[in-house]
N, C-alpha and C positions, 0 to 999 in steps of 0.2 A: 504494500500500500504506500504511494509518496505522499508527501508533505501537504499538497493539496488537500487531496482526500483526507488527512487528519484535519487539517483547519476546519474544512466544513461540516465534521463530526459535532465538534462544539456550537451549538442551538445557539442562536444570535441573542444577545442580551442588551436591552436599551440602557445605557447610559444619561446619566444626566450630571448637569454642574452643581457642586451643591450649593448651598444658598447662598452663600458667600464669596463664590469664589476660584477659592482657593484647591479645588482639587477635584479628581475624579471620581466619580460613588456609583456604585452598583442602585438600578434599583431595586425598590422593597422584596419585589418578588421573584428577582435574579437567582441563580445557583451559580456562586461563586467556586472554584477549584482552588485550592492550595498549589502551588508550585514554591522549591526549593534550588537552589541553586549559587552558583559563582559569578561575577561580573566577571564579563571577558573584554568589556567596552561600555562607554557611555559618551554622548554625545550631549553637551552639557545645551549647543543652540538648538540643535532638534528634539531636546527632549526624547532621546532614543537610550533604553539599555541594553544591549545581549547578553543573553546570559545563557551560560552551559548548564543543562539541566539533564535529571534520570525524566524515564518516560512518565508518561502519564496517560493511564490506560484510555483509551478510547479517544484521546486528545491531543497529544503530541508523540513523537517519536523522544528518544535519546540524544540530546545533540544541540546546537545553538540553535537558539532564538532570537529575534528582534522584538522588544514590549515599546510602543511607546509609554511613557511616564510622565507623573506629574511634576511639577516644577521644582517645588522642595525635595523631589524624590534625584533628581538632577545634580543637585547644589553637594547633598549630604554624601551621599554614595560616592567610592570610587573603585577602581579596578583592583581584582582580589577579594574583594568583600563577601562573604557570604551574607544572604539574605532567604527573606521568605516572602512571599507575595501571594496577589490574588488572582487568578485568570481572569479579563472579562475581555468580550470578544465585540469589536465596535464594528461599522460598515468599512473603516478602515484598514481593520487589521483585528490583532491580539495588543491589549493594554493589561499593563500590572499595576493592578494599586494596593492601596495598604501592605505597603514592602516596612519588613522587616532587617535591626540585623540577626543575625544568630551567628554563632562559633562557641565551641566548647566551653572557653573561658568564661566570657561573657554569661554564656548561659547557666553555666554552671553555678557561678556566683549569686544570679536575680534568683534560682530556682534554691539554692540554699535558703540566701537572705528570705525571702519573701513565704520558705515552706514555717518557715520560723514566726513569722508574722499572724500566716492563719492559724498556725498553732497558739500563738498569744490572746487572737479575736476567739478562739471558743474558747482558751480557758478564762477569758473577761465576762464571757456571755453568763447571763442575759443583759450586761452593762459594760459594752467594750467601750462607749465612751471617758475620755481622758478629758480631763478640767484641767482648770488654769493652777502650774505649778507643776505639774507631772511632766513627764518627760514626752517627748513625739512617739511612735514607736520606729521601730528598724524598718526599712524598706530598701527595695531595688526597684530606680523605674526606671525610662527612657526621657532624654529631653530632646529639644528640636533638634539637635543636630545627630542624632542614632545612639548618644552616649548616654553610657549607665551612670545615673546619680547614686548614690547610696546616701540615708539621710545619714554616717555617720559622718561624712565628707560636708553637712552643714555646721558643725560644730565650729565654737570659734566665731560665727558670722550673725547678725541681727537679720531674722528673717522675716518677710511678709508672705505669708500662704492665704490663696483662695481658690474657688474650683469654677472652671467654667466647661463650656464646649463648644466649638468651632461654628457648629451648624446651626446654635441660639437663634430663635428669631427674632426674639424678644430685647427690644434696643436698650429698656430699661433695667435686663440683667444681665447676662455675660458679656456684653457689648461695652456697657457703663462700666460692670467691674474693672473692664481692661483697661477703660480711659483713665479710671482713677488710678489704678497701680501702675499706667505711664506716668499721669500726676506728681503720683507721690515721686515715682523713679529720679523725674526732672526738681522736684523740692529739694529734695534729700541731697541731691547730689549741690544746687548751690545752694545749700545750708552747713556742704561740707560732711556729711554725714557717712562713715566707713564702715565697712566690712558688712553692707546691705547687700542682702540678697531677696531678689523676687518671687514665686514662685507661683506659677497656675497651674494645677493639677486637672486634667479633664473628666466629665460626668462621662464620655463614650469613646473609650479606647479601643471599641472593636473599629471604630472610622477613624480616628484621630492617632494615626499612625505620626512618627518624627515627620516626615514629609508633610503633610497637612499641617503641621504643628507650624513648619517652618515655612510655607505659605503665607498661611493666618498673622507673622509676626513679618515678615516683610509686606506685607499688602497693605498691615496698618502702620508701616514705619516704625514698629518697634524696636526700640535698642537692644539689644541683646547679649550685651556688657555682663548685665549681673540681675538679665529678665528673662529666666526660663518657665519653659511649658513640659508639664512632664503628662505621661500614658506609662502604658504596660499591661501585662493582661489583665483582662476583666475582672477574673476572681480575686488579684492583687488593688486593684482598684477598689473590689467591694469592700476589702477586709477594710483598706485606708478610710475609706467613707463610713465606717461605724467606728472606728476609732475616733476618727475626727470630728464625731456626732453632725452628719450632713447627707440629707436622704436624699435618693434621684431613683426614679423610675422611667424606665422609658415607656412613651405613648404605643400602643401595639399598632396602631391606623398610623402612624407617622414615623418621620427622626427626629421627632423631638422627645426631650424631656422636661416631667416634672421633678423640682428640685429645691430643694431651701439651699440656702446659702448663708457660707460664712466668712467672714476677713482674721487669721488667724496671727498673731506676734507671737516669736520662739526666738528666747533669747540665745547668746553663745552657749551656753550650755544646753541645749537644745531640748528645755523645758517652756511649755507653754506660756506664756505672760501676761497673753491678753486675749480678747476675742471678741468679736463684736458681729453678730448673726443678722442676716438680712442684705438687702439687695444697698441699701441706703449708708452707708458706711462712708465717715467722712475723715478727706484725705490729713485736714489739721490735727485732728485726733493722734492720728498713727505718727506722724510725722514729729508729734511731742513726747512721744512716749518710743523713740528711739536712739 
């Protein structure tokens, strides 16, 4: 069977921009395929990546591919890298989105760190929530540019954490959040104010891959100095969002979600300081109390 006749094995799947933007999304009722592999090439003007890949039964052969990609997914990646991705097949071609990295190290590491985490979330249960004064807990996530944060690597630094997601419709919450924690970024900074760090952790890391992430922060001109956006896998997410006492459900008829929200202060030693719940959180406040 050639290469052809695999391509058109894969049932055509409409694509759409997501609301924002910033990247390619499968829709609602898509069957996305997993694909793993090694960058052989990237073409950072054409948004192209090939990647050497194992087969994929009923879908590709053994062997290189061309995906195009999304923009962020362009910037972050380079040749060598292994990754993970998602097949979806446009009128133009095959596209990868929600790419991953993956390597042993790496992996190894988020999958200790974080088995460690959900074991912390059930032995807190029925109250994994953490109050002001207690420590963060341990995690491993990804920030926009595919690198593993580990919260013990915020130690030492004044941190602001809050949680949004990319594809927010809602101008009056993850939208605003973002504006104020530019806000403050530009305050702080001519107020003189050191060793700040930012932090946006997402409600929907199955879409809000590094790539999207790093979209979303170039599209709105953010600095990216000492403003990251962090994801990782979902069940690592969930455990975060009950520690951090901050609920999100997603809508089953849409990609959105419902969500409370919170502005969180952790001092250098990376015990909680302050916290202030709600979409309405004001930039004077934090900016005094750093």
């Amino acid at each position: 069977m050639n290469f052809r006749t695999y391509i058109f094995k894969l049932a055509a799947i409409a694509t759409v921009l997501c609301s924002q933007g910033v990247g390619i999304a499968e829709s609602a009722e898509s069957e996305s395929i997993e694909l793993r592999g090694e960058i052989v090439s990237i073409s950072r003007a054409d948004q192209i990546m090939r990647l050497r890949h194992d087969a994929t039964e009923g879908v590709l052969p053994a062997g290189e591919t061309d995906f195009t990609i999304g923009k962020g997914d362009s910037l972050i990646f380079k040749v060598g890298n292994q990754v993970r991705g998602q097949v979806v097949r446009s009128a133009s071609g095959f596209q990868l989105t929600r790419i991953w990295p993956i390597g042993s190290f790496a992996e190894r590491v988020t999958n200790n760190v974080n088995r460690q985490l959900h074991e912390d979330t059930l032995a807190r249960n029925p109250a994994p929530f953490r109050h002001i004064g207690e420590p963060i807990p341990e995690f491993a996530l990804y920030n926009q540019d595919g690198k593993v944060v580990l919260s013990r690597s915020l130690l030492g630094n004044k941190v602001v954490l809050n949680f949004i997601y990319t594809r927010c419709p809602m101008p009056m919450m993850c939208p605003a959040a973002t504006q104020r924690m530019q806000n403050l970024q530009k305050k702080a900074k001519e107020k003189g104010v050191k060793n700040l760090l930012l932090l946006s952790m997402t409600f929907d890391p199955e879409f809000d891959s590094p790539g999207i992430l790093k979209d979303f922060m170039a599209n709105r001109s953010i600095d990216e100095s000492n403003f990251k956006l962090l994801s990782g896998k979902p069940e690592v997410v969930a455990d975060l969002l009950q520690q951090f006492g901050v609920a999100a459900r997603k809508d089953i008829h849409s990609d959105t979600y419902d969500h409370t929200m919170a502005t969180i202060l952790i001092d250098e030693e990376g015990k909680i300081a302050y916290r202030k719940d709600g979409a309405m959180w004001d930039v004077e406040d934090f900016l005094n109390r750093l």
